[in-house]
C-alpha positions in Angstrom: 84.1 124.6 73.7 81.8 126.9 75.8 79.2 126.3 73.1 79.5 122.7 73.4 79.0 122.5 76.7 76.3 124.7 77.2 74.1 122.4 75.2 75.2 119.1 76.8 74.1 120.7 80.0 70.9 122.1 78.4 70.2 118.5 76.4 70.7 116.6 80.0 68.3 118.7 81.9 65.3 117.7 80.1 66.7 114.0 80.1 67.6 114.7 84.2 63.4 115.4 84.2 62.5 112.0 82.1 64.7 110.0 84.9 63.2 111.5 87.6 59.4 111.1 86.5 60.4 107.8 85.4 61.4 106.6 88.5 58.5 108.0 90.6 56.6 106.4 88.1 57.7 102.8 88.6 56.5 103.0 92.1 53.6 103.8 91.5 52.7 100.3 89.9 53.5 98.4 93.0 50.0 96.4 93.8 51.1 96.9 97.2 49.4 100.2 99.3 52.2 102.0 100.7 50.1 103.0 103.6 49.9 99.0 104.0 53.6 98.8 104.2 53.5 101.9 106.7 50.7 99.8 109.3 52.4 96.7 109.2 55.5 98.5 110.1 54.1 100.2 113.1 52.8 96.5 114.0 49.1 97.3 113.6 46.9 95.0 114.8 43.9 95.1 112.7 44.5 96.9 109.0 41.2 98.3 107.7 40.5 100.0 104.7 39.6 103.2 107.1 42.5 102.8 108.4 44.5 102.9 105.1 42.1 105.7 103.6 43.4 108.1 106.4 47.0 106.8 106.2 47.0 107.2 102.3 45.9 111.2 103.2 48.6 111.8 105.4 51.1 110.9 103.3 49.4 112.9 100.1 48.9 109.8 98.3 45.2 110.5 98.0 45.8 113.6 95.7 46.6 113.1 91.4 49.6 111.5 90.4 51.1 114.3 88.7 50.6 116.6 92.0 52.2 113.6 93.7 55.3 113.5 91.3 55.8 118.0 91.5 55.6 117.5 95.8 58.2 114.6 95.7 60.8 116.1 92.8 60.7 119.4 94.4 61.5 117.2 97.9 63.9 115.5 96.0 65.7 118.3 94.6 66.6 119.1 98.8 67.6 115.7 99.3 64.6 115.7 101.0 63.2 111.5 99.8 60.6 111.8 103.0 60.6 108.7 105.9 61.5 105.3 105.6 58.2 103.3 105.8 60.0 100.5 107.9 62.1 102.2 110.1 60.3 106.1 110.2 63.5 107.7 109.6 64.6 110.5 107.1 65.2 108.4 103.9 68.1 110.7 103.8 69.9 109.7 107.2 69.8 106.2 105.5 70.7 106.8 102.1 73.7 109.6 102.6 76.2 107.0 104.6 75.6 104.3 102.5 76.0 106.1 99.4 79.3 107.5 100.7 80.1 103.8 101.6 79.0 102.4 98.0 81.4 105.9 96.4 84.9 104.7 97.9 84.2 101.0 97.3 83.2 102.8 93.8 86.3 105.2 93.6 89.1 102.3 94.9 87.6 99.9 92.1 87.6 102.5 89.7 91.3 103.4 90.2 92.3 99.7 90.0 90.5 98.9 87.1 92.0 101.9 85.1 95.5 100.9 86.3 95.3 97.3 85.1 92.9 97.6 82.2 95.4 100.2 80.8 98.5 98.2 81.7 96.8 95.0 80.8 95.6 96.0 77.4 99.3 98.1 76.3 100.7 94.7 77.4 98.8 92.5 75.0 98.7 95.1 72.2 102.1 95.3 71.9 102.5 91.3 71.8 99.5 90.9 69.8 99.2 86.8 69.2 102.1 86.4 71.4 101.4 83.6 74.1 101.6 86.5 76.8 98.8 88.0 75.1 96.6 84.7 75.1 97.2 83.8 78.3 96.1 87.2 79.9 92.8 87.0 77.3 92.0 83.6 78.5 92.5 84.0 82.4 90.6 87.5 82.4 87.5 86.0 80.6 87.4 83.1 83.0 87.3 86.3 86.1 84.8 87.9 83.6 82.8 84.7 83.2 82.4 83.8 86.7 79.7 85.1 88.5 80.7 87.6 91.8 79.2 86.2 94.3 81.0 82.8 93.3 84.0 84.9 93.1 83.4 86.7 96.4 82.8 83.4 97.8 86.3 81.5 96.3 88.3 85.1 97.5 86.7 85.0 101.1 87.3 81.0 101.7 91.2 81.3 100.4 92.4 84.9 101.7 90.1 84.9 104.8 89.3 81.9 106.0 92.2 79.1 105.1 95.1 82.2 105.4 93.8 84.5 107.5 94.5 87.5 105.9 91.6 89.6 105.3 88.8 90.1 107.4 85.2 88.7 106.0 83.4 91.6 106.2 82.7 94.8 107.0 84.7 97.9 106.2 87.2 98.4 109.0 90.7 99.5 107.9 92.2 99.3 104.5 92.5 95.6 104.2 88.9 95.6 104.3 88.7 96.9 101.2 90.6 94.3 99.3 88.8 91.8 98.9 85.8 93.9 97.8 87.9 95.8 95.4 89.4 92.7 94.0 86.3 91.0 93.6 84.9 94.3 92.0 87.5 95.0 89.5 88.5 91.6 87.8 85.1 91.8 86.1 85.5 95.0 84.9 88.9 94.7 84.6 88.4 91.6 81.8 86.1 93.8 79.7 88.1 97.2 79.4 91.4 96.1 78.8 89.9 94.4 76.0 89.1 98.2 74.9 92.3 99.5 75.3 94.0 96.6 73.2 91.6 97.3 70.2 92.4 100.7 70.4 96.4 99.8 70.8 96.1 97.4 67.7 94.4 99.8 65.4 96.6 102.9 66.0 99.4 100.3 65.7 98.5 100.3 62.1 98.3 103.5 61.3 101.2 105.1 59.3 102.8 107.3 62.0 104.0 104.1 64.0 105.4 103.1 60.9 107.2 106.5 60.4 108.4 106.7 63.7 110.0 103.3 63.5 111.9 104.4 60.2 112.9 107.5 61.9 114.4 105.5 65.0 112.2 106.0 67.5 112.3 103.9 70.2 109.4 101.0 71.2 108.9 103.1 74.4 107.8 106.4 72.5 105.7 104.7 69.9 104.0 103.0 72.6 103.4 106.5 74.1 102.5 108.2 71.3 99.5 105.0 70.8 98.2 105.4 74.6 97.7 109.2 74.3 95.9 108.1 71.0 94.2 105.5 72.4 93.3 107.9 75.2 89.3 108.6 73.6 88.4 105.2 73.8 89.4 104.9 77.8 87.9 108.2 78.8 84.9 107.3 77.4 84.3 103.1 78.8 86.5 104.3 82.6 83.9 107.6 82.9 80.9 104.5 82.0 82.7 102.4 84.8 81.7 104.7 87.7 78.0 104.6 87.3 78.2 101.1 86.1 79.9 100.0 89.7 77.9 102.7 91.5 74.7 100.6 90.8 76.0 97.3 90.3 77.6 96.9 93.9 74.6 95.2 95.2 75.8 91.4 95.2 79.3 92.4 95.8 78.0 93.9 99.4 75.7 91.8 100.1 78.9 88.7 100.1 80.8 91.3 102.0 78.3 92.4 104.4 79.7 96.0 103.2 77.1 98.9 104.4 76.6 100.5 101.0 73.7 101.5 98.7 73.5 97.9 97.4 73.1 96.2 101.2 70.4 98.8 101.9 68.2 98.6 98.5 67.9 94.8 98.8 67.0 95.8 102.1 64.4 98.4 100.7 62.8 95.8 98.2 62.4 92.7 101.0 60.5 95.5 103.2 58.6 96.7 100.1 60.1 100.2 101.5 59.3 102.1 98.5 61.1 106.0 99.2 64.5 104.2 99.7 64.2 102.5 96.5 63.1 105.4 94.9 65.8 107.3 96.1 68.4 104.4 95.1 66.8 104.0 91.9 67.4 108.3 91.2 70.7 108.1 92.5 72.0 105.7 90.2 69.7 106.9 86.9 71.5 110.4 87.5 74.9 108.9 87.9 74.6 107.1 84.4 73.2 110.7 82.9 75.9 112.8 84.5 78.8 110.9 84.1 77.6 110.3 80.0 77.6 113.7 79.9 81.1 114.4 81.2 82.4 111.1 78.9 80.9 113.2 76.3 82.5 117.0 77.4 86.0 115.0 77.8 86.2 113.2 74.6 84.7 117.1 72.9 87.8 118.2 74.4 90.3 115.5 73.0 88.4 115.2 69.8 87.8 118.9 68.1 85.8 117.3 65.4 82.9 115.5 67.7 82.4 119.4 69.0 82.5 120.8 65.4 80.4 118.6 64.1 78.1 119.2 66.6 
């Protein structure tokens, strides 16, 4: 297993290096002059192209592109994304509280959509064409189906404003998070339970079920024996679901007003504020490349023959 992970770890490095350069990379083919961005920022009356010659060599952005890249990824490597163009602070200060703001939001969803995706999907396994089964198919694809800011929108009007009992906005208190969690999960929530019931309905088929019920099992210990089964096929979509929400949070705090990653890279993007958008965009490329890498290490570990075979 050691073996294994050694070269999970030594095939993500190299793909850790691609993500970065990549993302410096996309930057780089704004049409807009970053030293631009900088003057109209400081509120510069009169912009020349002096003035953005000698801007453009204090930042470094005079020297090759590939100099350029090693200065930033080493930076980047100390958390170190330089100043905000916009508001000449440490792209860090910026980024660190809303990313810890963006994780719980991420961590609460994630919780709640493993609870009812896995509840959810052993429910409609086990009564497979049964109207219980239909009616939870049909009423999680019309959550899945409906966009989440219409969502956000129909959640805020009938828990906030006609019953007054959920604040708007903002992230004061636990019942602020319920209505972002909510709004978060039933997405989510309609697409992995699907998962699980697949997965359900398969090992339902397989011919130790059908021993067990000849040797008298009860429903209850079957239905056990399926989830642990079934287990693979969660770890590797709910490990998926953390990056997934990490960088897809931007709509969902932008209806909430919620003071995440999301608020502040639509920010980023409106101010043309290109080192927090960099740094956003890293963030959430690493996410998807680290958390694959651990869906991969945990399903190894349930699955001896994906590590032999490797």
């Amino acid at each position: 297993m050691g073996a294994y992970i050694a070269r999970r770890i030594l095939i993500t490095l190299p793909l850790l290096l691609a993500v970065s350069f990549l993302t410096f990379l996309l930057i780089s083919f704004s049409p807009v002059e970053p030293a631009e961005v900088i003057l109209r920022a400081q509120e510069v009356p009169l912009i020349t192209d002096e003035l953005i010659e000698r801007t453009n060599e204090e930042l470094g952005l005079d020297k090759p592109f590939i100099i350029q890249y090693f200065h930033w990824l080493i930076s980047s490597l100390q958390l170190d994304f330089g100043n905000s163009y916009v508001k000449n602070e440490p792209v860090w200060n910026l980024v660190g509280p809303a990313f810890i703001n963006t994780f719980k939001l991420t961590v609460a969803s994630t919780i709640v959509i493993i609870i009812f995706s896995v509840l959810i999907g052993v429910i409609c396994a086990v009564n497979e064409r049964k109207m219980v089964d239909r009616w939870m198919r049909t009423i999680l694809f019309v959550f899945t189906a409906t966009p989440s800011y219409l969502l956000g929108a129909v959640c805020i009007y009938l828990f906030s404003v006609k019953l007054d009992l959920l604040p708007t906005s903002g992230m004061e208190g636990v019942e602020s998070y319920i209505l972002p969690v909510l709004v978060t999960s039933l997405g989510y929530i309609g697409i992995y339970f699907r998962n699980i019931r697949s997965a359900m309905i398969n090992n339902l088929n397989e011919d130790y079920v059908l021993y067990g019920r000849a040797s008298g099992l009860s429903e209850y210990t079957i239905t056990w024996h399926i989830l642990r089964n079934s287990l693979q096929v969660a770890v590797s979509i709910f490990c998926m679901a953390i990056p997934l929400i990490l960088g897809g949070t931007v709509v969902i705090e932008n209806v909430f007003a919620w003071p995440g990653l999301g608020s502040l890279s639509i920010g980023a993007i409106l101010n043309r504020d290109f080192p927090i958008i960099q740094a956003y965009v890293l963030i959430v490329a690493v996410a998807f490349v680290i958390f694959n890498m651990i869906s991969d290490i945990l399903n190894a570990m349930l699955n001896p023959r994906i590590r032999n075979d490797s």
